[in-house]
Structures are given as C-alpha cells and as structure tokens.
N, C-alpha and C positions, 0 to 999 in steps of 0.2 A: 629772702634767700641770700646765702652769703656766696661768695665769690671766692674761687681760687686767689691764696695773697699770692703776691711780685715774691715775697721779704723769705729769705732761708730760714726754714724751721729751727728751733732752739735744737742744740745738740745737748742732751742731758745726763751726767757720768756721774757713775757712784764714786763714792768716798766712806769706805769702810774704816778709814785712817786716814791721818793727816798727809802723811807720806801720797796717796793713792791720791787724798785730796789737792796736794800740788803738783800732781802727776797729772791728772786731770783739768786744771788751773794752765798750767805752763804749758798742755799741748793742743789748747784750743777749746777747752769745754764752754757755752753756754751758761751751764747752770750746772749744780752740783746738787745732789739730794743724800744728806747724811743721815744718820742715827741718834740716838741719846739713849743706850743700854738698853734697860728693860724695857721700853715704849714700842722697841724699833723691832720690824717682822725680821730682820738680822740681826736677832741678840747674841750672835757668836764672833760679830762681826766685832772690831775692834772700838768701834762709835766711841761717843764724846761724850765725856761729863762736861758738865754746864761752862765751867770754867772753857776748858778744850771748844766747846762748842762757839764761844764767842770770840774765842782768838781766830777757828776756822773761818765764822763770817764775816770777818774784819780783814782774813784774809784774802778773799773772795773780793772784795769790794772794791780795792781799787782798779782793778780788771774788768769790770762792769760786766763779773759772773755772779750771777741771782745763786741763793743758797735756800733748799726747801730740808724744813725737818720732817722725817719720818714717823710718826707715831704713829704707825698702821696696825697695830695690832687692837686685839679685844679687850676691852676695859672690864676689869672687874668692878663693882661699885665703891668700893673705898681703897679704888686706885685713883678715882676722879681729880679730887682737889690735888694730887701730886702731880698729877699730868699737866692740869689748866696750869698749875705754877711753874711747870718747865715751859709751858708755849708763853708764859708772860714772861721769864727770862729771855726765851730766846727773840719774843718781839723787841724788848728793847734793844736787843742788839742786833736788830735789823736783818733779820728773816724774813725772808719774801712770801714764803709762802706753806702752811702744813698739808703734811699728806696724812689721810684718813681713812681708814679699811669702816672702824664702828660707825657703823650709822646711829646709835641711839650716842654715843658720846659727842657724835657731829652736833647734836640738839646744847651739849653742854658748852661744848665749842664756838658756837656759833653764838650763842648766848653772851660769852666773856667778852669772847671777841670777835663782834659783829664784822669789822671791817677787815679782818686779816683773812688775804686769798685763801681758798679751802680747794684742795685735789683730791679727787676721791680717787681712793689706792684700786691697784687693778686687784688685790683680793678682797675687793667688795663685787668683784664678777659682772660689773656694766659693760655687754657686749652686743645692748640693740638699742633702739633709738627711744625705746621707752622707759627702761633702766638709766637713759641718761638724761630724759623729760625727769624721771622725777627727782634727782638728785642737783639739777638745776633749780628744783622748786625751794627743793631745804638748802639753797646757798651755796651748791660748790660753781667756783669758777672753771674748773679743767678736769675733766674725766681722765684716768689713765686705762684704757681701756683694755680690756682682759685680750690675754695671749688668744682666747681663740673667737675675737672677735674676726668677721669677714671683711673685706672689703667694699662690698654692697652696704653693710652696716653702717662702716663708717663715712661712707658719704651719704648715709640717709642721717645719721646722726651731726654732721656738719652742716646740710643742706637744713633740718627743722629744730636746732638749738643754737644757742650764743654762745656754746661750752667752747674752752680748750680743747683739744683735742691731745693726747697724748700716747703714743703707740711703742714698745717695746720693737727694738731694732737689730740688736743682736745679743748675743750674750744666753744663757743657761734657761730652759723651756720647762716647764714643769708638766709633771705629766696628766696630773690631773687638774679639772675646772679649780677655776682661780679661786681662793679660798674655801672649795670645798674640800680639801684634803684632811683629812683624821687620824691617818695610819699610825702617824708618830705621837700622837694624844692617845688612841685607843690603847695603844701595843705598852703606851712607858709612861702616860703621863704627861707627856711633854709635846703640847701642845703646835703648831704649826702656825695656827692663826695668832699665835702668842710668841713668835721668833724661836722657838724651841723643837724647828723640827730636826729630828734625827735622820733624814734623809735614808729612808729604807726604802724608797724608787729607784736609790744606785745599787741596790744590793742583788746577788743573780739569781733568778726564779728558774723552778721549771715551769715549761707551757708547749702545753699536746706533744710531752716526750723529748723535746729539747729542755736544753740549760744555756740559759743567757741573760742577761740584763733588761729583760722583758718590760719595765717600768722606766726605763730610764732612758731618757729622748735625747737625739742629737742636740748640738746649740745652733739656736735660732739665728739668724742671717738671713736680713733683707736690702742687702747691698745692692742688687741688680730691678729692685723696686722700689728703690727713690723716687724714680718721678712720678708712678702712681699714685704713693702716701700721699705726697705733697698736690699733687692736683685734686685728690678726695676730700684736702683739709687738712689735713695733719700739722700740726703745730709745733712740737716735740716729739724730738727723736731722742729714745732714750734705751742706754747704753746699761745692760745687767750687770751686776758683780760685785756686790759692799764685801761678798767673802774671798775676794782674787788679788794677787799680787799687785803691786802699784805698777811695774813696770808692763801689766795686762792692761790696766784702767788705761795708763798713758798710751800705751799702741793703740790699742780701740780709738781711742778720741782725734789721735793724729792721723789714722784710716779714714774715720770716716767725717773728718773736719774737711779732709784733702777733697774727698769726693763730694760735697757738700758746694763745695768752692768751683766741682765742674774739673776737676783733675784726676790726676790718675795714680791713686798710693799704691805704694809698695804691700802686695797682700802680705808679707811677711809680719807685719805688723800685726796679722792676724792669727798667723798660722802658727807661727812661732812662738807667741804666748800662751795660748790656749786654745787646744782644737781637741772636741771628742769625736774624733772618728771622722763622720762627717757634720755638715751642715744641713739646716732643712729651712723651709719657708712658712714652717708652725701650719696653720689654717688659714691662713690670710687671701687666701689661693683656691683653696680645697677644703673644704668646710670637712671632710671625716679623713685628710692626708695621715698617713703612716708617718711618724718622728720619731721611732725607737731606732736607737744604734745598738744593737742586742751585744755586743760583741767588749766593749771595755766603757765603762761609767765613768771614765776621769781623762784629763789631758792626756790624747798619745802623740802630741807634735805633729812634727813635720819632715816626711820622709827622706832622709839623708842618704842613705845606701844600704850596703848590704856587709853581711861578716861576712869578710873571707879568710881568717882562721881566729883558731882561738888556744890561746897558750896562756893557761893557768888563767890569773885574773888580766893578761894582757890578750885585750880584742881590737883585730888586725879589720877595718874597715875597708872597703871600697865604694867610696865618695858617687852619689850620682852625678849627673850633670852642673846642676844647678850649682854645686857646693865644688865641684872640681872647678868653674869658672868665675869662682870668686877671687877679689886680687889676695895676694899671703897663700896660708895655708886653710886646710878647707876647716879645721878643726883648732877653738882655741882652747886655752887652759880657762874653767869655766863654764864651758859648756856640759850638760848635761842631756842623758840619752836614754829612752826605753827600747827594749828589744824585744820584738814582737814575732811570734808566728801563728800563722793564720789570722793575722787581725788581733791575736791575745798575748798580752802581755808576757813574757819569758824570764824578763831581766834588766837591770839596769844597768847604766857606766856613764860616768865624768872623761872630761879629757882633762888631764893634769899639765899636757903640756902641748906645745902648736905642732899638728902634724896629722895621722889618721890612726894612731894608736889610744884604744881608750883601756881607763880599767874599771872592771864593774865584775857582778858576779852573778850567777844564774843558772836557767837552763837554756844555755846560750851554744847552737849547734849553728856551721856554718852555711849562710844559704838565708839566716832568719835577718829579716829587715830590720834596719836601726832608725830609728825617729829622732828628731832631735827634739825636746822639752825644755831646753833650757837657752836661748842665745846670747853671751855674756854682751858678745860685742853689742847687737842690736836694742837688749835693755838696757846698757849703759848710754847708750845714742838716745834713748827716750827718755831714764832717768834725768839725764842732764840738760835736758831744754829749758830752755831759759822764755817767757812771755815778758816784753820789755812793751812800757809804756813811754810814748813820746812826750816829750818834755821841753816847753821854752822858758830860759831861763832869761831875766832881763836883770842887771846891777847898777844900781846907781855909788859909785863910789868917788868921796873925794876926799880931800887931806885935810884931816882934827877931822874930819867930822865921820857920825857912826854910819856902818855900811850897812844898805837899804837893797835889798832883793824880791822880785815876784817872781815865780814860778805857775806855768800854766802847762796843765794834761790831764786827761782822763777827764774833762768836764767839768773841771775843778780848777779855782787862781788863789794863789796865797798872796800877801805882803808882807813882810817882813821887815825888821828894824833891830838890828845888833849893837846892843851899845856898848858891848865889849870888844867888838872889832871895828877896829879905828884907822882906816886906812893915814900911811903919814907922808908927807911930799919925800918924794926920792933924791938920795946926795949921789949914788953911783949907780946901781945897779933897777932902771924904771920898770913896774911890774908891766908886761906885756899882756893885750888880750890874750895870743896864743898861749900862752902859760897860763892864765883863767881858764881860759877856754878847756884845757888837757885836765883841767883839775875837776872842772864839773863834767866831763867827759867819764870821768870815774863814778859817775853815779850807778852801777847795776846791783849796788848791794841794796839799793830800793825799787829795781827792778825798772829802773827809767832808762832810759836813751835820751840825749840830748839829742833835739834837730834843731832849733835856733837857740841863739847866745850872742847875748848885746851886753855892750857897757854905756850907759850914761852919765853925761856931765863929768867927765875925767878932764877937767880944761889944763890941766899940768903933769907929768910924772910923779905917778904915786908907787910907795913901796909898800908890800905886804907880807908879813914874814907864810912860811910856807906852810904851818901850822895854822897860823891864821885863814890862809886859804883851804885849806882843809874843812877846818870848822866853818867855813863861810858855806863851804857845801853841804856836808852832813845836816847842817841844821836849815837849811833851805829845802832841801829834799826832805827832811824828814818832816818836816812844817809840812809840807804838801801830801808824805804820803799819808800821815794822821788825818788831816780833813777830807781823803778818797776813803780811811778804814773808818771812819766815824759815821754810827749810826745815822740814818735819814731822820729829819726832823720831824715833830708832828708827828709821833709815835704813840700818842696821847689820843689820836683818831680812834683806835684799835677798843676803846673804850668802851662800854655800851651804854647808851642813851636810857628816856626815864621806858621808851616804851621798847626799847628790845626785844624785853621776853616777849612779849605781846607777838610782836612780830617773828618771831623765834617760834613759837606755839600754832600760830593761825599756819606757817608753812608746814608744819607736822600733822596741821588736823585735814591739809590741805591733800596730802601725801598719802594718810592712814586711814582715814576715812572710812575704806570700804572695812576696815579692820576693827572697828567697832563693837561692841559689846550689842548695844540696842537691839541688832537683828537677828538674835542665836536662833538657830532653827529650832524648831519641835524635836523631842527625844523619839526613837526609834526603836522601841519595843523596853527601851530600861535597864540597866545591870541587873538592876534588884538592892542597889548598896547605895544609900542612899547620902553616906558620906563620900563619896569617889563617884566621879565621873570619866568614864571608859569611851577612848575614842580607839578602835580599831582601823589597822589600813591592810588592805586583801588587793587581790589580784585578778579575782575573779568574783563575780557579785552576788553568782549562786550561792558560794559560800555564806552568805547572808543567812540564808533561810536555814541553813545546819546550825549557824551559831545564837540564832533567834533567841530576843531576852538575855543574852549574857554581855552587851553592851549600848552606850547611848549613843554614839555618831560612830558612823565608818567611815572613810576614805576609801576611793575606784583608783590603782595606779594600771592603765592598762599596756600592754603589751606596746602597744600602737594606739598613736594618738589622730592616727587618718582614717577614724570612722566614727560611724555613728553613735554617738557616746551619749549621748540623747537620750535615743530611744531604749539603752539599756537601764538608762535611769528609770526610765517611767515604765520598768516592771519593780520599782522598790520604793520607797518611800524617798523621794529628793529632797525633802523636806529637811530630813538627819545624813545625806549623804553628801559627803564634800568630790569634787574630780582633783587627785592630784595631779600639780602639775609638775612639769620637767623644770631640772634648773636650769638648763640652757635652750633656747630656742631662739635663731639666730637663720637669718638669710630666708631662703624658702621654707624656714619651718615658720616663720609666722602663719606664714597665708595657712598651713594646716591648720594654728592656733586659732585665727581668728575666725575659724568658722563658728566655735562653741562661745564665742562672746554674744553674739544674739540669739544664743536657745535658752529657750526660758526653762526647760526643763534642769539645764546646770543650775542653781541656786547659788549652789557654795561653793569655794574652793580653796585649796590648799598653797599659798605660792613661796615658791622657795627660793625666790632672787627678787631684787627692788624692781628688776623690767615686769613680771609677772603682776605685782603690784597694781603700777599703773597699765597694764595691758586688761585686765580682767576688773577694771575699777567698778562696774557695775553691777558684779557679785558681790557676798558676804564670802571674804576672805578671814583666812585666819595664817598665820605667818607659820612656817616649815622648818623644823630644824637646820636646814642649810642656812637659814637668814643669820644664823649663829648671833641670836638675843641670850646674851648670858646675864641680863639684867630684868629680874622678872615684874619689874616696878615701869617698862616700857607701857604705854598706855595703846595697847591692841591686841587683839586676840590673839596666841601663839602657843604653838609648841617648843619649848623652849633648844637650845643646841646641847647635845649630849656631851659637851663642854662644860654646861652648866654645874654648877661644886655641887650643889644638891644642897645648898644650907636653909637658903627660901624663895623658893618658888612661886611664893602668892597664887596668884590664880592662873599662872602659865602650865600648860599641859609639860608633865616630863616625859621624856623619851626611857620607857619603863622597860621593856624589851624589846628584839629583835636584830637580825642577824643587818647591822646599820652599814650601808653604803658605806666604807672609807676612802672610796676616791670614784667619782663621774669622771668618766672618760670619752675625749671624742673624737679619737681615734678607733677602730678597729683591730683587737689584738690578734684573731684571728690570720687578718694580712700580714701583722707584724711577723709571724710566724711562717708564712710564706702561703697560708689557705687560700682560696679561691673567694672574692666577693659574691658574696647570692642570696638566696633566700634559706639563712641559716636558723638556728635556734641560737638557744644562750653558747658561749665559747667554754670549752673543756676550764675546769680550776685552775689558778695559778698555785705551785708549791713551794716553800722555802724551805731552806737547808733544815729543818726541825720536823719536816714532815706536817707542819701545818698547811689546809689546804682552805684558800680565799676560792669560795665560787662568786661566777661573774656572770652576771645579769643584765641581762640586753631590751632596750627601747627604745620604738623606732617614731620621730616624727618625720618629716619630709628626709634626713639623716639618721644613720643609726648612732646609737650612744650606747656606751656600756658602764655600767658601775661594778666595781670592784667589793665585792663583800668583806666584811670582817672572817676572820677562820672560826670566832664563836660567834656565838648570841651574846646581846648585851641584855643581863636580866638582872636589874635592881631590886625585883619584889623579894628577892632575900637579905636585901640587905637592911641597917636600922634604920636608912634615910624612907626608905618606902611608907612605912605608916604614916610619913607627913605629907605625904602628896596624895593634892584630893582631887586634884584633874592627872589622870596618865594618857599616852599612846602605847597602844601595842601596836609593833608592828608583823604583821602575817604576811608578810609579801614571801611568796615561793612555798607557802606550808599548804598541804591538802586541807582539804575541808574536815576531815578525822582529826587531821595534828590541830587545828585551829581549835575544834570542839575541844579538846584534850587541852589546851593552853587555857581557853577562857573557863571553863569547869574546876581545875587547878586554883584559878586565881580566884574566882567567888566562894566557892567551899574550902579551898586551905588559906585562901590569906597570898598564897605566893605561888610562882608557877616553878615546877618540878624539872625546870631543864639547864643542864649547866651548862653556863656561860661567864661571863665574865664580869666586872662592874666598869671595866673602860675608863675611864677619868678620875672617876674618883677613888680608882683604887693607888691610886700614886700621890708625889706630890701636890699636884694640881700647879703644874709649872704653865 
C-alpha cells in the first residue's frame, strides 16, 4: 500500500504553441504536454513539426520541465510506421514521456520502445481501479485518468497499483465519457478520437421545450480540493487547453503554481482569461453532478459593470467595484468586452482608450451587464515573466595567458578555456571585479541570474577590452545553457532488446485473454446464411423468441443492471447470449457489477472499456465498439468501432446498423433542464437548429447514465462495403419486437435492410 507523498504534485500545462509553451515554462509549469499535428487529439491546435518539436524540448530542459508528446489519437494501420518514427525523433531529443489513447498501438509502442515512459491518455476512459490494473499490465507508467473518474476510485486505484496518477484540474470538461464521443465522426467525418472534432456540444439545442447550450458544460475547477487529490494520491495536476490563448496557459499555471506553494493568487488570473459562465467540480464529488452552463458555450469574462448609456457605437459604462478600486483608470486601451443580458451574449466592445468609454456594437440597451474578456494590462504582466535560473560563475583570469571560466546551475557545471580572450597586464585603467561582475550580471538573455561571481588567480592588474568581456560572458553562459538544452544520455536504452516482443506479447495475452477465440459459444438457433454471422443486441430478451432463426448471438443491454440478470438468462439459451455491459461503472456501481462476476449462468460478455475487461476476466468476452479497435488484425474477439473505414475487417464484427450511441453521458439532462430527480424513464429528444431530433436513452447502475442517440440509424447493408463483411452487429436497442422481426426478415431475404439511415464515417473523408 503506498502512502500519501510529502513532495507537491507535478503541475502539468498544455502548449498548443510555442508562445503558450514559454507561457507555461516561464510562469511555473512542471511539465509541458504538446502535440505533433496529425497524432495529437488537438490537431487544430497549433502543435509542432518535428523540427519545432525538438527546439520546444530543448527548451524545456534547462528549467527542469519534463516535456510529454501527445499522440493520443486512433491509429489507422499504415499510420503505424509514421508515428513509431516521430516518437524515435522525438526520443532523441529527449522526451520524457508519450501519451496514448490506442491501446492496440500501445502494443507497437511498447514493442520499439520498450523503455520510454508510457501515459495512457484520459480518452482511453480508465476511471476504476481495474481499468488501471490492466493498463499497468501492457506497460504504462501514469494513467491520466478520465474526467469523470470519482474520488473513491482514485484512491482505490493509488492504494492497489504503482501507476502515476494523473487528474485533470481545471480547464474545459467535455460532455460526454472520455473518448466515447462520435457526434462529430457520425455528423461530418471528422472524427473526435482522431483531433478532428467539430465541437457540436457548444452548439444550442432544444431540450423539453427550452433552447440553450444543453451539451455544453461549465469549465472544470478543483482549486478548493487540492488537498483531497493529493492525500488520495494524485501526482499531476493537469491544466486543459493546447486550443487557448498563451496568455490563458500562463494565468492558469501562475494560479495554480501560487496555490500549490500554500499561497494565495490572484483569482483574476482566472477569470479574466477564460471563464464560461460558471465553474463546476466535474464528478469528482458527485458521481451523476449537473456541468451544463446552458446559457453561453464560450469565454463571457469577468463581470466589470453595467451600461449606463449608449450613443451610437460609443457605450458609457459604470465600473463595478472591484474595477472602480483599481489604481489608474478602471478601463484600458486593449481591453476587450462582451455584453450580456440575461446571462446571453448581446454584443461586444474594446476600449480604445483609458477611461470608462467603450466602442463596440450590438444589441446593446442600458441596464445589460458588461464582462470584461480581454485584460491587456494583466496578460501583458503574464506574457512577460521571466523563469530565471541561478548561476555561479567562477574566472580564472591572468595576463598572456587564455581566459578560463566554470559556470554552475540547473544541475549542471561547464569549464571552459578561451583562447582568443587573453586577458593583458593593465598600464592605466585595471579591470575591476565590480565591472566583471555588472557584465555577467547581464546574463537574462539565457535566462540565468547570477548569485555567486569569483575571480581567480588575478595576482596583478589585468586589462580587458569591453567586447572582450562581453564575449567572455555570452560564451560562458551559452556553454552552460547548451549542456542544460542537450539531450539526456543513454538514449539508446529506449531500444528493444532480443526478447522484447516476447515480452510485449505475453503482457497482451495477459490482458486479453478472456478475449479469445478458443471459447466461442454454441449458435443460437442460426441466420440461416451461412457466409455471415449475425450478432444482434435487444433490450429486452422476449424479443428473442419473435426473432427465432434470423440470427446467431445476441446481446441483453438491460434497462438496469441492479437485478437479477441471471435468471433472465436461463429462460434462453446462454450459451449464444452475451450481457452488455456499460462503459462506465465507477464508485458504488461496481458493487452492483460484481454481483454477475460469479453467476454462472452469464457466460459471455460484451465489454466496452479496458476496466470491464479485467473486471469480468472469467467470462468469454468479446470487445464493444466503444473500445474503438479500428485495427481488425487486433488479436481478440470484437466488434469493431463504427470509426472503422470498412476496408478489412477480417473477422471483427462491423457495426452494420442501428440508431449508435454518439455520446454516454453522466450527468442527468433532465436536471440540467431544471426536472425533478426520480424514478423517471428515457428524457424527452434533444433538437438542433435543422429539426433533427437525437433521442436519449437512459441506464441505470447504482447511477443513472444516459446516452445520447444519433438522429438516424446507421445502416451499412446498402452500402458496397457490406457484401464484404462476414461477421456484422445489429443493433435493436429501443425497436419493438415487430420492427426487429421487420429488420432481421429484410436483411436474410433482400440482402439489406429497408430503413434510412445514414452510413456515418465512411460516408466522408474518414478524417
């Protein structure tokens, strides 16, 4: 059992840019976690080509801030060899560590580069203690663990592994379970788990007759449970944002560096960069809490005052307190302002010059609140910080002969020997230490501060022209900062040995096991199609018997997972019947889970996260479109992810139709809406400005959970990929036993089923 550490948790800041990356560098960060374009789950984000990339971690380095690359997204298969060769770039240039979402790439990964730290990204959804047992197994050193991991979790997941711990602290909340989002893959192509999402969680829905931002959550803030994290375990604290302003990244990190240190920062730092609406404390807390700010989807600042007139594009403010007792004027040129009523956006305006006059244009009436969005003065106070490393400099100088310097900081001593600086015996004017001294005193353009400064062996007055002292600095300091920006030795570790894969393999057969082919159940009455194998998933298991002989396995997803789920099996053949399970089960929904681990009557099962995996390891599992395997050549039974291109499949089940979850949710939309908690049914649809209408489907384990529906059905069997798939899933969740018969009769006697829908991924790019 490990023990709460003494030592403050890493503080961990993105860097979607260089700019954001010395923002985050210079106001305190730990560690930095950047991008490399297409790899990184923020391909909008500004990230770093290869070149950029090594200049960033060279930057990084002699500040003794660790740099992790992101390659969290889904690999396609002849993406592989591109990727391994960006993390062997970036190993040599001394990258501490990659972050990982794919779990079947982790296997190629782990393979090249046995020894290089491995994080598994929080959209791989590790948010119980068993999800992070088995990702311990395949090699990673630090879990990042998903937004709506509990607090219970993560000290059960500290207390029974040697992982990292690493927990999202503030910054932008996503609405839906961590990498199970689709919306933006289904809707355009452009995938989510592939940095390409379109963000249509900020867009405003109706829901039970209102309009508002129903998908779109406050930003997450757990300032006031610091000392929580860190007594559960927590290791890194880490800071959202590769897509926000630099002078955002830098407020963030000088917030919560201050408060880290046991002080007291200025919340502005917060507020005033970026605030939507309000803050929330995610799940962390409240395993089904409410995080919608329905009300505006983007930064509305930080409430400044109020109009009190308005004349043409000139708006006359009245400063609240806080801004009326600032020293100057409350308003400078630079600053920038939204104008709100009722909490919705109205209009904008700049201040052009220092005083309480803005100009901006709108539907701006007097009485509507002004926010400030933009704080010139306070982002240039952040831009401009300086991280100065201590530096002793020691000289040995004497006359003919060449000038000799060490230099010691950051953990690091150079020596030096110039032999083009010749100090020579002085006739009038003898070089002073103090004059030395003022001159290496000018070291900040390498980010040092002088605190000791010797001269030795000067047994007589020496002269030294002032150029000469110059260079005597420059190239001392520069000496030292090269050997703090220079790669760590022994980079050649990272290699793999004769028996790697060996070892790389046995952790995967270790892990998948229950996922095996050897133990396929008995068929269950037959399609009758003897090239295609038909797994159907229903809702209810009567429906069996109406659809009898039109397929070979079903799937049970039921309502509620706090009964007896047993004994509805053994009215059906459990032999060909899988129990799906949920992808999130977290806190008191285990204890619900773990009752079906010793009934023998479950057999099989369906699991749609790696905790489920090892949670259920003594069934015959078969892996769940959530696991999102876009790689059909993964060696374990599976349904492949509706992300998959549909080129080859080999013997992974395709996701063939049905109306597919695009986003688990675990919150309550219901409340979000102002309803009453109880014993309800599914929530009324969401609708979007087109009139399309997402119904939302609700299941309950110890917590209620609700998944968001697509507005169609996703039906492939019309398309020309279908005749090549010889294992499919249907899915029937929500259709009667009539529309079921009607789906599966369709699909044995025409070849395809009769109902429009849509083809979801592959009808796009396949970005």
């Amino acid at each position: 059992m490990r023990r709460p550490s003494d030592k403050v948790p890493e503080l961990l800041a993105p860097a979607g840019s260089f700019d954001a990356l010395c923002a985050a560098v210079h106001n305190g960060a730990d560690a930095v976690y950047l991008g490399a374009g297409r790899f990184s789950a923020r391909a909008k984000a500004e990230n770093f080509a290869e070149a950029a990339l090594q200049k960033a971690v060279s930057f990084c380095r002699p500040f003794g801030v660790k740099a992790y690359l992101a390659v969290n997204t889904l690999f396609k298969p002849d993406e592989y060899d591109e990727a391994l060769a960006l993390i062997g770039v970036c190993a040599d240039a001394g990258i501490d560590a990659v972050i990982v979402q794919d779990l079947v790439f982790l296997k190629e990964l782990t393979a090249a580069y046995p020894a290089m730290p491995v994080h598994i990204s929080t959209q791989a959804g590790v948010h119980n203690v068993y999800g992070a047992a088995a990702v311990q197994k395949l090699g990673a050193s630090r879990v990042i663990l998903s937004r709506e991991t509990g607090l219970s979790d993560i000290r059960e997941i500290s207390r029974e592994t040697e992982l990292e711990i690493e927990v999202f602290l503030h910054g932008a909340l996503c609405v839906a379970f961590s990498g199970n989002c689709y919306f933006s893959s289904l809707a355009a192509g452009l995938s989510g788990n592939r940095g390409r999402c379109l963000q249509l969680c900020r867009k405003s829905y109706r829901l039970a007759g209102q309009s508002g931002y129903w998908l779109s959550t406050a930003d997450l803030s757990l300032s006031e449970r610091i000392g929580e994290l860190r007594e559960a375990g927590v290791r890194s604290f880490k800071l959202e944002g590769r897509m926000r302003r630099p002078e955002y990244v830098g407020g963030a990190v000088r917030y919560y560096r201050e408060l880290l240190a046991g002080g007291k920062p200025d919340r502005r730092l917060l507020t005033h960069m970026y605030r939507r609406g309000t803050y929330t404390q995610g799940h962390l807390f409240e395993a089904t809490a409410d995080v919608i700010y329905p009300l505006a989807p983007g930064h509305i600042g930080a409430e400044a005052g109020v109009v009190a007139a308005v004349r043409g594009q000139d708006i006359e403010v009245k400063p609240n307190a806080a801004f009326l007792d600032k020293p100057g004027t409350p308003f400078i040129a630079g600053d920038g302002f939204k104008i709100l009523r009722k909490g919705r956006e109205t209009g904008r305006a700049s201040c052009q010059k220092p005083g309480t006059v803005l100009r901006g244009g709108g539907d701006i009436l007097p009485g509507d609140r002004v926010n400030l969005t933009t704080d010139a003065a306070l982002s240039g106070e952040v831009l401009s910080a300086r991280r100065l490393i201590d530096v002793d400099i020691r000289l040995k100088l004497r006359a003919d002969f060449p000038a000799e310097a060490a230099a010691a900081g950051g953990g690091q001593t150079v020596e030096c020997r110039f032999d083009d600086i010749v100090p020579q015996e002085a006739v009038h004017a003898p070089l002073t230490t103090e004059e030395l001294r003022n001159s290496f005193e000018r070291c900040g353009d390498f980010f040092f501060r002088l605190a000791r400064f010797e001269i030795e062996g000067a047994d007589r007055p020496l002269f030294l022209r002032k150029a000469a002292q110059n260079e005597l600095r420059r190239r001392t300091c520069r000496a030292l900062f090269d050997k703090l920006s220079a790669p760590p030795e022994n980079r050649g570790s990272f290699s793999p040995s004769a028996d790697t894969a060996e070892i790389v393999e046995r952790r995967y057969r270790e892990v998948f096991a229950p996922c095996g082919y050897p133990t396929k159940p008995t068929r269950t009455g037959g399609s009758g199609n003897r090239e295609r194998t038909i797994l159907i998933a229903v809702d209810d298991l009567d429906i069996l018997d109406t659809v009898k002989g039109l397929f070979d396995y079903a799937a049970y997803y039921p309502a509620s997972y706090d009964a007896d789920i047993g004994a509805a099996f053994e009215k059906h053949n459990a032999d060909g019947l899988f129990l799906g399970l949920p992808p999130v089960m977290r806190g008191r929904d285990l204890a619900v889970m773990r009752k079906h681990i010793g009934d023998g009557r479950i057999k099989n099962v369906i699991a749609d996260n790696i905790g489920a995996v090892e949670l259920f390891r003594n069934k015959n599992i078969l892996l769940g479109p959530f696991m999102n395997v876009i790689r059909p050549l993964f060696p374990a039974q599976k349904i492949l992810s509706v992300e998959f291109d549909g080129r080859d499949p080999g013997d992974g089940y395709v996701y063939a139709f049905g109306r597919f979850p695009i986003m688990t949710l675990c919150h309550c939309p219901q409340k979000s809406a102002g309803k009453r908690c109880g014993a309800c049914g599914d929530p009324p649809p969401l609708c979007d400005e087109r009139g399309n209408t997402f119904p939302i489907k609700k299941y309950k384990l110890a917590y209620c959970y609700h998944q968001l529906l697509n507005c169609l059905p996703l039906n492939l069997t019309k398309t020309p990929d279908f005749s090549r798939f010889s294992h499919i899933y249907i899915d029937l969740l929500g259709y009667s036993a009539k529309a079921c018969y009607t789906v599966l009769s369709d699909l044995k006697q025409k070849g395809a089923i009769d109902i429009a829908g849509t083809a979801g991924y592959r009808k796009k790019n396949l970005e």
